[in-house]
N, C-alpha and C positions, 0 to 999 in steps of 0.2 A: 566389564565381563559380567554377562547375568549369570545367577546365584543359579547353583546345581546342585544334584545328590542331596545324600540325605545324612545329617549327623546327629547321632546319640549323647547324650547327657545324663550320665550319674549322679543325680543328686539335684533336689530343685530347692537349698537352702542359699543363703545368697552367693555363696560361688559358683553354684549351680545357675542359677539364675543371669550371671554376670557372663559366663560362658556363652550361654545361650545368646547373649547379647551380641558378643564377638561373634558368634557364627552366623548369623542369620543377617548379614549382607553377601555371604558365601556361597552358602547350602539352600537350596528352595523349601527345603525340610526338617528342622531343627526339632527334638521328640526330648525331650525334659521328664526322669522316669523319678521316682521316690515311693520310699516303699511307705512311707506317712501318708495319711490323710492332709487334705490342705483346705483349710478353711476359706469360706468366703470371705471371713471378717478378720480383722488385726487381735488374733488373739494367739497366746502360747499354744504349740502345740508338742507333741511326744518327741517328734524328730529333732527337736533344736531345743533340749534342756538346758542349754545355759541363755534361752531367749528371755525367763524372769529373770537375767541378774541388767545392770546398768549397761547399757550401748551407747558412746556419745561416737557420733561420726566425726572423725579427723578432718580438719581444714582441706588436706590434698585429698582425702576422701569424696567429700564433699564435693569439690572441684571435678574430680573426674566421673564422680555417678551424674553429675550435670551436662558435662558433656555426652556421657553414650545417654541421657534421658532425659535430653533438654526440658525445662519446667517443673521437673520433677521436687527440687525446694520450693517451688511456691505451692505443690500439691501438698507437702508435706506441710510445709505453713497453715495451709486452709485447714489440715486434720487435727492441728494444734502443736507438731511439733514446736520447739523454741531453739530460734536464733541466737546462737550464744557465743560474744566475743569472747574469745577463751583466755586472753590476755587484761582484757579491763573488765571483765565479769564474774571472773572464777578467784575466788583464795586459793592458790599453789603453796603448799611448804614440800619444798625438798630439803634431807634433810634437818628436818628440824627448823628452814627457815624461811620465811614467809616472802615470797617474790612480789617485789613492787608492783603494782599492778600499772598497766598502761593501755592509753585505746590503742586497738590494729587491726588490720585486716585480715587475720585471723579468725574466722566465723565457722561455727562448727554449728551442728544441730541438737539438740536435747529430745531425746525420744525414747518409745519402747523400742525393741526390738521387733516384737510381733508389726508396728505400723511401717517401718524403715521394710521390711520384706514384703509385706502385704502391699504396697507401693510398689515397691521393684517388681513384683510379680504379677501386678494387674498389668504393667508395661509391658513388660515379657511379653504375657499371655495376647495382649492386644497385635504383637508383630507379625508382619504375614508369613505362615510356613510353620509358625511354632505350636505346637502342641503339648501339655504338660499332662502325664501319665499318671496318676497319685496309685499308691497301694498297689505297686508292681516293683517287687523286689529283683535288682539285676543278680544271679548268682555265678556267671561266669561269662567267659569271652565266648564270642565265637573267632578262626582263625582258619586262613588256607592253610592245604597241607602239610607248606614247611614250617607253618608259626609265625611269618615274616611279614607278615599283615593279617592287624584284626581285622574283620568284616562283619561284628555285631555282636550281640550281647543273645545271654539266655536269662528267660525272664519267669518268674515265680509269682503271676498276681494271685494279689489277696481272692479274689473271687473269678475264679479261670483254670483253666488250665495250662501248664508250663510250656511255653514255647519257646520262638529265637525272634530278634529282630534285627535286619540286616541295617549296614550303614558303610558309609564310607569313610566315617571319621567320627570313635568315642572317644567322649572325652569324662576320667572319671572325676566330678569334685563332691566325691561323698565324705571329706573331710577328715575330722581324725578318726573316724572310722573304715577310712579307706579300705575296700579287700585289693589296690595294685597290686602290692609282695606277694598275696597267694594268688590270684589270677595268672600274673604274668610269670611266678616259679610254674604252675601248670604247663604253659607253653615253656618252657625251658630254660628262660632267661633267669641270669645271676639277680643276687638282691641288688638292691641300688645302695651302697655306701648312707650311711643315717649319721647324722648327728644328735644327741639327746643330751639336755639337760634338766635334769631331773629338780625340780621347786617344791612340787609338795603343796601346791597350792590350794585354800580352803577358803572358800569366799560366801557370803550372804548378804542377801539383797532385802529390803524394807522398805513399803512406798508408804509416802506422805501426805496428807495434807497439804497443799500449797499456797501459803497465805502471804499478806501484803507485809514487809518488814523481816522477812525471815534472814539469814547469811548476812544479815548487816547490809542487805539491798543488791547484793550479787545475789548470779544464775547457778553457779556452782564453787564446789570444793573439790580438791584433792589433797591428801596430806600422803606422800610416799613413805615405805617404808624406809628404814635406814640401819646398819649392824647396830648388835644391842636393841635394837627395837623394831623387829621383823612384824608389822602392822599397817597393813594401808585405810587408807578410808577414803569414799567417792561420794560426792553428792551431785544429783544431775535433775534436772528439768525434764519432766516427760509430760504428752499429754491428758489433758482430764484434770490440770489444773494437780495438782502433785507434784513433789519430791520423791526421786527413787537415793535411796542410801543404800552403797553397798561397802562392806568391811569385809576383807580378807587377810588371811594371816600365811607364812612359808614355812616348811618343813617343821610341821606338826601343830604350828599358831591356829588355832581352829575359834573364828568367833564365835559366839554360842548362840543357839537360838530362841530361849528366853527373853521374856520380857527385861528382867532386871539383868542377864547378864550382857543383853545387848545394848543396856543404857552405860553399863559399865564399861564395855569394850570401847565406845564411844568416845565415853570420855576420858579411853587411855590413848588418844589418838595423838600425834601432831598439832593438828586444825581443832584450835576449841571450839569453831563453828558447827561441828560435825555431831561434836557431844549435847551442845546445846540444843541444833534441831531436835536431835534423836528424844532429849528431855520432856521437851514443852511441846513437839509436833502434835497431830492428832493420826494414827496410824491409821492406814485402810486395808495390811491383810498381815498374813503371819510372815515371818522371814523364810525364807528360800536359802536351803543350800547347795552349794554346787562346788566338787572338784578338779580338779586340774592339776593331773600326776606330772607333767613335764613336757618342755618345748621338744620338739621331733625336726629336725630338718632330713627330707631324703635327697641326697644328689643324684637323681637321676642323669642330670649332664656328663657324670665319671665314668656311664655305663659304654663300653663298646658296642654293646648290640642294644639296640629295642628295636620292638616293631613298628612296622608301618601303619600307619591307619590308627593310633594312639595317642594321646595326653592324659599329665595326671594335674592337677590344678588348684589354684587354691588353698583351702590345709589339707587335703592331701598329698598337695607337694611340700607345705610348711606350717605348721600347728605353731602360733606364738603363745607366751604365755600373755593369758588375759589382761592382767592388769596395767598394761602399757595400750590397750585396746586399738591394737597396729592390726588385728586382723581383715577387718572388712578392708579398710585402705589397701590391704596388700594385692587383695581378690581385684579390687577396683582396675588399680593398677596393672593386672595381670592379663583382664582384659581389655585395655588397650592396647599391649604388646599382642595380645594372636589377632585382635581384628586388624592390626598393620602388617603381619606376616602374612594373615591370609590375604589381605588385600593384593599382593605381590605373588604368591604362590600357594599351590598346597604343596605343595613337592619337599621332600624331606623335612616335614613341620616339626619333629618333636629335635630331630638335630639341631635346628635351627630355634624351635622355642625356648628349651630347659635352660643352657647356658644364658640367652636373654634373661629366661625367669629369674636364674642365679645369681644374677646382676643387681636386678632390682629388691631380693629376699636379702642380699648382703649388708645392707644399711640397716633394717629393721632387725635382725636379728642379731647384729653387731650392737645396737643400743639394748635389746632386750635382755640377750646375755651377760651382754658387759655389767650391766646393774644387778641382776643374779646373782656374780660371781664376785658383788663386794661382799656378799654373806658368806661366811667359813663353812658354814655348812652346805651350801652347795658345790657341789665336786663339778670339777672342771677345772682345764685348765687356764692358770694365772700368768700368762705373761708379762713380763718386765713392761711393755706397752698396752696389758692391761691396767697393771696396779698403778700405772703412769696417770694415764687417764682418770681412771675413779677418784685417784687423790683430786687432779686438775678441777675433775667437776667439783666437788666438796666444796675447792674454793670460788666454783665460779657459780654457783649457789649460795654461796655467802654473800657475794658480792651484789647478787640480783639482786639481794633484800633493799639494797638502796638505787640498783642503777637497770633503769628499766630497759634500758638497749641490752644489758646481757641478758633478761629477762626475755628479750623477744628474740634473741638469737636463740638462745634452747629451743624455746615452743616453735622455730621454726623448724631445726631438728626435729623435735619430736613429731612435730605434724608431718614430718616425710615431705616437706616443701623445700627445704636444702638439704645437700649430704651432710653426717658427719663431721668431715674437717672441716666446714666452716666454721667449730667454736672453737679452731687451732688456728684461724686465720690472725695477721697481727693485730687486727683491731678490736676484736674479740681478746686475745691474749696479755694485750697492752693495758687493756680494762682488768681485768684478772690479776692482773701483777699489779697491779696498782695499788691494790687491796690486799699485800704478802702481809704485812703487819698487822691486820686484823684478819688474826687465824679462823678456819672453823672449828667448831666445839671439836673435841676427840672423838668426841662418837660419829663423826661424819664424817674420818677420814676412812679412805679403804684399807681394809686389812689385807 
């Protein structure tokens, strides 16, 4: 079927971008609006303030931006991103305990964030039909008389005067800034059901020097936090030959942005690798802060009514908290499910997407939670097959430290390459029990 009409896009940061991908085997007209300026180069810009903190692209990430943009890792190769097995190259302490490391085929990217979009986006911008809109602010819908289909946006440019633009199909992925709730209460419709959990999250970022010998000859670190010691610490490979360090802290952990107090934070970390860089590296700017009040899920799928001619996407359908960095994966992911819907129909698309979307938002936000809610202080609720769980991993964290198969079953979880219950599987569990008598520390069990 060739591609017709013309569809609108809220937002050109990489859900924005991602969408646009999905639709432009559809639509012959794909219009990508952002009220930011967009540079020609890989550099930070106002619209995406958490672009200075660490981005490493997840394994299924990675996998699926390769599919909707084929070549795309070897573009990013040539600009210097780094190839990083995330299993035989990274120090992991979950925990408190340092995961054996092993080779796999788990390969992730080490990058900025400004180069990972400025890539995505010169793709974008290169497909036929697409147009991308900078410093034109959407401030509302347009819709037929009864409300029952949008048919285009009202637009605010920076240098213009305010008009409309029609379509036959917006889609908003303006992210956690989303205006859905107040557009779509204007036409009439209920709120959509929200989930929130509130973290508190406070994070900083620090790039490095990148020299021969550093991490003891690994690409990266992670040390998670754990109760009693609410601290994370990241170290990643970016390009330009650097290390990006970022440390965050949860409900009210705040790293500091000092010299001396972020050599300190460092070295209260998990990963002594992390304090050591931070010691001896040579720095290239000042730390960067950035927060992150709380995960948001909106169920859109609960709603009886929405309109026709609408999507909301990306994190504006679901904001994760940062530090498990599931977000760009989930966008990824999100557009593959509309370019297979639409490939089948436009006909009742948002019936037909959100419930899908729901599906795939349920894993990611099932680990991110779940690990949230070993901390007392964040509020939410603890089911008996919560506290089950949290205890389970503790011990199967302990156990990685020597057994590298439980090692690659997590980060296959966590890379959103298996579900969940695959580390309830018995072979997984079998390994785990194996290791009862050698408990984890008290402080890693869940409260």
């Amino acid at each position: 079927m060739a591609a017709s009409g013309h569809a609108v896009v809220v937002g050109a940061s990489l859900g924005g971008l991602l969408a646009a991908r999905a639709l432009v085997e559809t639509f012959a007209q794909v219009t990508v609006l952002d009220r930011d300026s967009l540079p020609a180069e890989s550099v930070p810009r106002r619209g995406v303030p958490q672009g200075r903190q660490v981005h490493v692209l997840l394994a299924r990430g990675r996998q699926v931006l390769e599919e909707l943009f084929p070549g795309l890792g070897a573009d990013l190769y040539r600009n210097g991103a780094t190839p990083v097995d995330l299993h035989g190259q990274v120090h992991w302490y979950n925990d408190g305990h340092r995961m054996r490391p092993a080779r796999s085929d788990l390969t992730a990217f080490g990058m900025s964030r400004p180069l990972l979009e400025q890539a995505v986006r010169d793709r974008v911008n290169a497909l036929p039909g697409v147009r991308l809109l900078p410093e034109c602010e959407v401030t509302g819908l347009i819709a037929t008389p009864d409300h029952g289909r949008v048919t285009g946006v009202r637009l605010a440019p920076k240098n213009g005067q305010p008009g409309e633009l029609h379509a036959d199909l917006v889609v908003d992925a303006g992210g956690r800034a989303t205006r859905s709730p107040v557009w779509l209460a204007e036409l009439g419709y209920p709120a959509a059901p929200q989930e929130r959990v509130e973290v508190g999250v406070t994070y900083v970022t620090r790039r490095y020097r990148r020299e021969t010998g550093q991490l003891d000859g690994m690409l990266g670190v992670l040390a998670n936090a754990m109760p009693g010691r609410p601290r994370y610490g990241v170290v990643a490979p970016q390009e330009g030959g650097r290390f990006a360090v970022t440390m965050a802290g949860i409900l009210g952990e705040e790293p500091p942005v000092d010299d001396d107090g972020f050599v300190r934070y460092a070295a209260s970390l998990t990963a002594p690798q992390i304090g050591e860089l931070v010691r001896q590296a040579e720095p290239l700017d000042d730390p960067v802060l950035m927060r992150f009040p709380a995960s948001v899920r909106r169920r859109y799928e609960r709603l009886n009514r929405f309109p026709d001619g609408y999507l909301v996407f990306a994190d504006a359908l679901c904001s994760l908290n940062p530090v498990y960095g599931q977000g760009i994966t989930v966008a990824a992911v999100q557009a593959l499910l509309l370019r297979g819907l639409l490939a089948r129909t436009r006909d009742r698309l948002a019936r037909r997407f959100f419930p899908r979307a729901a599906r795939l938002i349920d894993a990611p936000w099932s680990i991110a939670v779940g690990a949230d809610l070993r901390f007392p202080g964040v509020r939410g609720r603890r089911t008996l097959s919560v506290r089950m769980i949290n205890a389970y991993l503790a011990r199967l964290h302990a156990a990685a430290s020597d057994d590298a198969l439980l090692g690659a079953a997590f980060l296959r979880v966590l890379n959103l390459i298996d579900p969940p219950a695959r580390l309830l599987g018995p072979d997984v569990m079998l390994r785990v029990l194996a290791r009862r008598r050698q408990r984890p520390s008290a402080s890693s069990i869940a409260r």
